[in-house]
N, C-alpha and C positions, 0 to 999 in steps of 0.2 A: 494446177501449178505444183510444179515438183519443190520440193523445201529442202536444203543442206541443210544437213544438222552439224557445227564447226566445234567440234573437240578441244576445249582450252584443258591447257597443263593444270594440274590440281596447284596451287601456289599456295597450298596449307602448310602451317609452318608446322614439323612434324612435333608431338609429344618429349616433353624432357625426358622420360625414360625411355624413350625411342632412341634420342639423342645417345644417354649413356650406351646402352646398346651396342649402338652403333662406334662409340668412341673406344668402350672395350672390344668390338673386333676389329680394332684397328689396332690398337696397342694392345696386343695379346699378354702382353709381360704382365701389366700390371693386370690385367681382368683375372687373370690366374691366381696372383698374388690375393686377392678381396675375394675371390673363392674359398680358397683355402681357408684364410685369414674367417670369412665368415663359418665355415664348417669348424673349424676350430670353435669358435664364439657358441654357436649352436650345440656341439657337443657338449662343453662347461656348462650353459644356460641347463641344457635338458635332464644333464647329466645329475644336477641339483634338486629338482624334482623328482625323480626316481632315485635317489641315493640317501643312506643317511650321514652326513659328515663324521657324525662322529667315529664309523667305520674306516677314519682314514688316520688311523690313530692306534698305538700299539694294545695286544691284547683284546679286540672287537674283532676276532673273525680266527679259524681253525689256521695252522702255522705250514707254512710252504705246498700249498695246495697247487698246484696245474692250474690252468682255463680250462674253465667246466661250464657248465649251465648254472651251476650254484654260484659259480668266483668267475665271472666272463674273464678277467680280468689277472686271479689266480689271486695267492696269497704269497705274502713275503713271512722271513724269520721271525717278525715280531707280532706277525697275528695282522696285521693290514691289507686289509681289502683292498688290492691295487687298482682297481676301476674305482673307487670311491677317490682312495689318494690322488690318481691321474685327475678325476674331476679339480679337486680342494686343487692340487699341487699348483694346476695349469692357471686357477680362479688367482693363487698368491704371487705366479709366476707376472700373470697381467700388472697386479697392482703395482708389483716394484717395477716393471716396465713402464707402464702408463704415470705414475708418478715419478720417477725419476726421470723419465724423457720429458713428459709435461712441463718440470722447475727446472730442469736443464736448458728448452727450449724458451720458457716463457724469463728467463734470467740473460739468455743470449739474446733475446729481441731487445729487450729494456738495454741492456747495454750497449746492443749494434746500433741503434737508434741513438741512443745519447751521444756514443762517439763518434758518429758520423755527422750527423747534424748540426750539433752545438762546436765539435770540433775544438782548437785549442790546446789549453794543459787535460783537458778532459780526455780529449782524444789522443795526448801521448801517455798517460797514465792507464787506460782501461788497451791500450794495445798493446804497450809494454807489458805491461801484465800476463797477456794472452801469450806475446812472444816467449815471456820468461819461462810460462807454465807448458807450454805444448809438446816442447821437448822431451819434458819429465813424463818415464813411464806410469803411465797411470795404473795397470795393472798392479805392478808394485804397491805404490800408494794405498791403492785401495787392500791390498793384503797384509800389509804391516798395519793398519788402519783395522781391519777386522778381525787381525790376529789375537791385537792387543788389548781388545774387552773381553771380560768375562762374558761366557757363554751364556747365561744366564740371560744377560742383558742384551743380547741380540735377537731384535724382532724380525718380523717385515717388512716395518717401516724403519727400523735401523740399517735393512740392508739396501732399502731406496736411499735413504741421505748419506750412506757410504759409497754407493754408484753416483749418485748427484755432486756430490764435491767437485769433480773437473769433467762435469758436463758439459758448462756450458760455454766453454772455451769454441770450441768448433762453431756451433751456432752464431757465438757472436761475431765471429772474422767475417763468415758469412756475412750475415745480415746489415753488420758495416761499409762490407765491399757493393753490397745490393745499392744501400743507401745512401753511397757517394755518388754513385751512377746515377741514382734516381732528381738527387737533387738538385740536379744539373739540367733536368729536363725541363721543355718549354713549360710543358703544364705547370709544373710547381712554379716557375719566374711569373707566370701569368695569376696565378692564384695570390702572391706575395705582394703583386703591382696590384691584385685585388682589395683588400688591405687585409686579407687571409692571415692569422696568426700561427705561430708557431706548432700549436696544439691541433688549430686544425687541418695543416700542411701534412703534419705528421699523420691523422687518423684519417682524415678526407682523403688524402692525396696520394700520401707512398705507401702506407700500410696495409689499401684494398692490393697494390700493384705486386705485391710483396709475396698475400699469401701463400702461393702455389711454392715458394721457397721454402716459405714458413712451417706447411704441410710437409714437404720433405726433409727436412733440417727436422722435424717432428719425430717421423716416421724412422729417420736414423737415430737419433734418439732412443727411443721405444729397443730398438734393432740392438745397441750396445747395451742399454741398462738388462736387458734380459739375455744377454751373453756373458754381461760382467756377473748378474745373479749366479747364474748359471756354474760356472767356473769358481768363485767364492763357494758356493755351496759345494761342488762336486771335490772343493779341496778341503771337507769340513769344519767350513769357518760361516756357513751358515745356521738361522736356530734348526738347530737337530733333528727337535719335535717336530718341525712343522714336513707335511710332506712335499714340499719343493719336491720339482723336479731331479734339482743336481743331489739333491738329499738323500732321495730315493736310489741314486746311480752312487752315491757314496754307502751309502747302507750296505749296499748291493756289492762294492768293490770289497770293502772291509770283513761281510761274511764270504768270502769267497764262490760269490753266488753261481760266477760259470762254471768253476771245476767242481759244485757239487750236484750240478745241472739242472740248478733254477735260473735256465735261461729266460724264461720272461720276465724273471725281476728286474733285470737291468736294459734290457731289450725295450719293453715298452717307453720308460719314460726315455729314454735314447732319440726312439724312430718320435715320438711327440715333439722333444727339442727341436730334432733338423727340420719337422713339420713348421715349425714356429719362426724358426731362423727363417728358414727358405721363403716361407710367404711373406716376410715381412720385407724380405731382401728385395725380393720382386717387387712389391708397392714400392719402397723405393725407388729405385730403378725403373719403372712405369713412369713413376710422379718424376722425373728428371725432364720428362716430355716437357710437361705443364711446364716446371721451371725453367727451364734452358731455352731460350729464343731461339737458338745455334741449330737445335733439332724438331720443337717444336714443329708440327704439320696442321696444317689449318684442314678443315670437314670441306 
């Protein structure tokens, strides 16, 4: 007796990183963007292990040297080892990034949440608010604002809670306008009729639906606090000493470093910034997928 042997479909559900994979070649924007984003990250990390920071700091290294095998990286007027500086710069460039988008975002949730929710005199005071300030160029602000300390007194972390002041304005309209939509959904009236409290409406129910907002509303964040760095610094109104990128491009304009043709002194941390921009710009815009129903594609 002859025997069929009958071919069933594999119905294995594939591997989570298969899945991602698979999601970044579909959305190519953002796969790019976390390439980048990670070759960035990896250089800093590695770059800290084979460097010694204190090379990124004036008088630790021979004065306007080329890229060589000795200075990959070359040397600026003050004796700084530009491959070490690029490492430190990019390492100080994240943190006021990463912290200012972080209290910007994590101050726009607490507040999109409360206005929308609780609603009320709450919710015409924390919008108003929003309305009053949005207008006002923030750019400004933050420059009469960093102009007006002593140099001295300007750190790193003084240049994050100068870029965080009217962060979180943006986030919260958002996360408001998310969560008047949200509240309205059956799920939440069914949870409420469950005898579901306020707190756990809020972290149970809208907050999981939210994050993919909350990731991009992030992500832009991160994306301005290290443009607003960026700009302070390259207008020397960031600390001096440290080597920031825009510090390095201000160093750089003030000794006249293209017409005396040390063009890599201004050159590199330049092409690093647009590297920094650009990829974060992409995740953004990637992450708009996730968040937007509108365009949003299902696997």
């Amino acid at each position: 007796m002859t025997s069929i042997a009958l071919t069933l479909p594999d119905l294995r559900q594939p591997s989570n990183p298969a899945l991602v994979l698979r999601y970044f070649r579909r959305n190519k924007v953002l796969g790019v963007g976390v390439v980048v984003v990670t070759l960035l990250v990896a250089f800093t990390l590695i770059g800290f292990l084979v460097v010694d920071p204190q090379n990124a700091y004036p008088l630790s290294a021979p004065t306007k040297k080329p890229p060589s095998l000795q200075h990959l990286f070359g040397t600026d007027f003050f004796g700084r080892d530009l491959l070490t500086a690029m490492v430190v710069g990019m390492w100080q460039t994240a943190i006021i990034g990463l912290l200012a988008g972080g209290l910007g975002t994590l101050i726009g949730v607490i507040l999109g949440f409360i206005s929308a929710y609780f609603g009320g005199w709450i919710d015409a005071v924390i919008k108003g608010a929003c309305q009053i300030l949005t207008p006002i160029p923030v750019l400004l602000i933050q420059v009469v604002v960093a102009g007006s300390l002593d140099k001295r007194d300007v750190t790193i972390l003084t240049m994050a809670y100068i870029v965080v002041m009217l962060a979180w304005m943006g986030p919260t309209l958002v996360i408001r306008s998310q969560v008047l939509t949200m509240k309205e959904r059956q799920f939440v009236s069914v949870a409420k009729l469950s005898g579901v409290g306020d707190l756990g409406i809020i972290f149970g129910e809208i907050l999981p639906n939210l994050l993919p907002f909350i990731a991009a509303a992030f992500v832009g964040q991160v994306f301005a606090a290290v443009f607003a760095s960026f700009y302070l610094a390259v207008l020397g109104l960031g600390p001096l000493r440290e080597p920031l990128l825009g510090n390095i491009i201000w160093a750089a304009q003030s000794q006249g470093a293209f017409f005396n043709g040390w063009w890599w002194w201004p050159m590199e941390p330049a092409v690093a910034m647009i590297l920094i921009l650009a990829s974060l710009a992409l995740v953004n815009m990637g992450l708009d997928e996730l968040a937007n129903p509108r365009v949003r594609r299902t696997e």
